[in-house]
N, C-alpha and C positions, 0 to 999 in steps of 0.2 A: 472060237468062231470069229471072222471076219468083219469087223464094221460095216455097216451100208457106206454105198459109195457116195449117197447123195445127202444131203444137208438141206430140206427146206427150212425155213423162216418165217413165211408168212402162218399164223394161225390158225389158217384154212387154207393149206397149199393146194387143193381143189377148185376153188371157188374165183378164183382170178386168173388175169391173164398169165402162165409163167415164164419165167426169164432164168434160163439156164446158164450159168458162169462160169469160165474155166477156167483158172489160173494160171501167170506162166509156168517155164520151169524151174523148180526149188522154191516154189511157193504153194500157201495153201490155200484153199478159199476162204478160210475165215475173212478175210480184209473184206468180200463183199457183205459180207454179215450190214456194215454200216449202210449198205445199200435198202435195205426191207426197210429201216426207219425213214430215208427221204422218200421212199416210193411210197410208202406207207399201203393202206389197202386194195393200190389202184394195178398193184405187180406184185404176184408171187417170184421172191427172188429162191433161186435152189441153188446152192452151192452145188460143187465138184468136190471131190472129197480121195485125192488119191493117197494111197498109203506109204509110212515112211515120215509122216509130218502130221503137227496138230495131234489132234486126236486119237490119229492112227499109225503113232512110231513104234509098233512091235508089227505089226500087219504086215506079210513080205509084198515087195515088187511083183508086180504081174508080169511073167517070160518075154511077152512079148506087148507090143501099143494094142497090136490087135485083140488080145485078151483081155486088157486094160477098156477098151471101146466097145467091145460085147458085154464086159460087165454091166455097164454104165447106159448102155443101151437099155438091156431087159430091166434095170431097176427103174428108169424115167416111163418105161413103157408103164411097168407095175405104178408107178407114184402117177403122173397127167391123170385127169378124169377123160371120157371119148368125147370128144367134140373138144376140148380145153384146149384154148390157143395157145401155141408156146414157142419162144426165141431164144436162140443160142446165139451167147457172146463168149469168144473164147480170147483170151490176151496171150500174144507169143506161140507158145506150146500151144498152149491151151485153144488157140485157134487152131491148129493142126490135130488138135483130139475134139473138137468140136464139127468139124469138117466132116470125120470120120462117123460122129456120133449120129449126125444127121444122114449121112448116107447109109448106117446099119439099122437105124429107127426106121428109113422110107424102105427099107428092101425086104426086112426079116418083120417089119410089125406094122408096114404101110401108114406110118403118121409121118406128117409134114410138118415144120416149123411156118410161122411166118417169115420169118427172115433167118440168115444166118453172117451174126457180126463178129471180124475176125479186125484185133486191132492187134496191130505191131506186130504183124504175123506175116511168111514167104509163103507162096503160093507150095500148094503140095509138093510138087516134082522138085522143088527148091531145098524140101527136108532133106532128099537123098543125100545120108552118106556127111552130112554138113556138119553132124556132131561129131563127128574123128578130129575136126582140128579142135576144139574145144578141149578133147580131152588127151590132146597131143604136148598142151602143158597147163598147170595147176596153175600159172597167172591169167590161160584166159579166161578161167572158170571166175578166178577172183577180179577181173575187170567188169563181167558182167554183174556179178552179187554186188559190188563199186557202184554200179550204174543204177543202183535201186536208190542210193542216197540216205541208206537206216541211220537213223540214229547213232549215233557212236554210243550212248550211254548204254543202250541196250544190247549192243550187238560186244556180249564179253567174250574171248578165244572160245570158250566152248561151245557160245551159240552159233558163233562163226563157220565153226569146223562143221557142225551138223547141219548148219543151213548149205556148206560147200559140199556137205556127203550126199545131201538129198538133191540139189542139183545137178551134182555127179550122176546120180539115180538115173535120174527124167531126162539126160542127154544121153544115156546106154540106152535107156528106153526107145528114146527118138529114133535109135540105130536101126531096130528092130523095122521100121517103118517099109512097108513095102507101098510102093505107088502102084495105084487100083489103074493106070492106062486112061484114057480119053473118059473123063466123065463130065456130064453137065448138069450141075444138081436141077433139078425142075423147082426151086425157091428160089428168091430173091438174095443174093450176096451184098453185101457191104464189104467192103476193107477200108479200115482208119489206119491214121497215119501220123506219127508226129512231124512237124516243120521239119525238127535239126534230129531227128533221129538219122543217126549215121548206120546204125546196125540194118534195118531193112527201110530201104529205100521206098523213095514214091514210085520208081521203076520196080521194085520188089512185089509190091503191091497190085500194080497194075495186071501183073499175071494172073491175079484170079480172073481176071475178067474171061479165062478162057474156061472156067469151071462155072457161070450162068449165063442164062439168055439176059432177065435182067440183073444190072451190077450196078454200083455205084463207088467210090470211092470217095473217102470226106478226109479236110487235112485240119490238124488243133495245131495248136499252140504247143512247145514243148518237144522231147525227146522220144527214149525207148520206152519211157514209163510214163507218158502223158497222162492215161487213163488216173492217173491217183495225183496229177499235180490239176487234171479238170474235172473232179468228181462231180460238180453239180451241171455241168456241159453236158460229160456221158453219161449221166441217169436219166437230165432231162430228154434226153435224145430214145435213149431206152423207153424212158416209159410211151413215148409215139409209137414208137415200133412194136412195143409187146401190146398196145391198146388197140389203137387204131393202122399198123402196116408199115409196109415201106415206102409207099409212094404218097403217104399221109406225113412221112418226118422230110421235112423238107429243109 
């Protein structure tokens, strides 16, 4: 039988406000794990949990994102209590399955997030089709895994190859991606952005502004992978937003 896809942390993953995390691609959510301890009681943080990595490398791929985003839906629906506030922050990918997440949670089970924070992430219509060059040669795959900055001591040829198999995964995955046409989520958007991140742009970003009425867009410090070079910035930020809203994180 198949893992759950989701991973809470907090103690009482009912009783706070929750904060939904998604990873990029060829990562897992463990790394937000370290997040429940600064938030400490004040944010239920809930991992993302897709399979292929961590705890779930026998579990297969799901066919399609779509598949992958109905799972993940009906299980946050089962886990939230009704009325539990809760916010999705997706990094990369992980904002383009987060996107998804929110729109199959408002249509099929009618819950709203407060916000929905998408950092380092191309507006939808921007997925189209965009994982063919990546996997057009084996160095772009391994400039992106590059641009994470691991450890050398940690990352030996074998951890290498499987952390390159599983991002291989999560860009076929992307392929699957069909754009749902003119949507305007009825929540609040964020898109963050690093400064020197060359891979998606502050122009990149700006596109969501075509999927909310309100949007906002914030720039850090930093690259592709800001969110883990500003970890105490984007918690503190987080914890405004899954507490008290969007137009309270200012």
């Amino acid at each position: 039988m198949a893992a759950s896809w989701l991973r809470p942390w907090h103690p009482a993953p009912r009783q706070a406000p929750a904060l939904l995390c998604l990873a990029p691609a060829g990562a897992g959510c463990g790394q937000y794990r370290p997040w429940q301890d600064l938030l400490g009681d004040d944010v239920s943080v809930i991992g993302v949990a897709l399979p292929g990595r961590e705890s779930r490398w026998s579990d297969p791929m799901p066919g399609t994102l779509d598949q992958a985003v109905r799972q993940i839906a009906a299980e946050a629906d089962a886990l939230l209590a009704p009325g539990q506030p809760w916010t999705v922050f997706g990094e990369s990918f992980g904002g383009l399955l987060g996107f998804e997440v929110v729109r199959r949670l408002a249509e099929d089970h009618g819950r709203l997030p407060e916000a929905l924070v998408v950092a380092a992430c191309r507006a939808p219509h921007l997925w189209v089709g965009a994982g063919n060059g990546l996997l057009a040669a084996d160095d772009e795959l391994e400039k992106l895994l590059a641009a994470r900055d691991l450890d050398p001591e940690l990352l030996d040829a074998e951890t290498r190859d499987l952390m390159l198999e599983t991002l291989r995964a999560d860009v076929e995955l992307s392929l699957t991606y069909r754009h749902p046409g003119r949507v305007v989520l009825p929540v609040p958007v964020e898109a963050w952005g690093g400064r020197d991140d060359t891979t998606v742009t502050a122009a990149h970003l700006a596109e969501w502004a075509d999927y909310a009425d309100d949007f906002r867009r914030r720039e850090f410090p930093g690259g592709h992978y800001f969110c883990a070079e500003r970890t105490d910035d984007i918690t503190a930020l987080l914890r405004l937003l899954a507490k008290e809203g969007h137009r309270h994180a200012s």
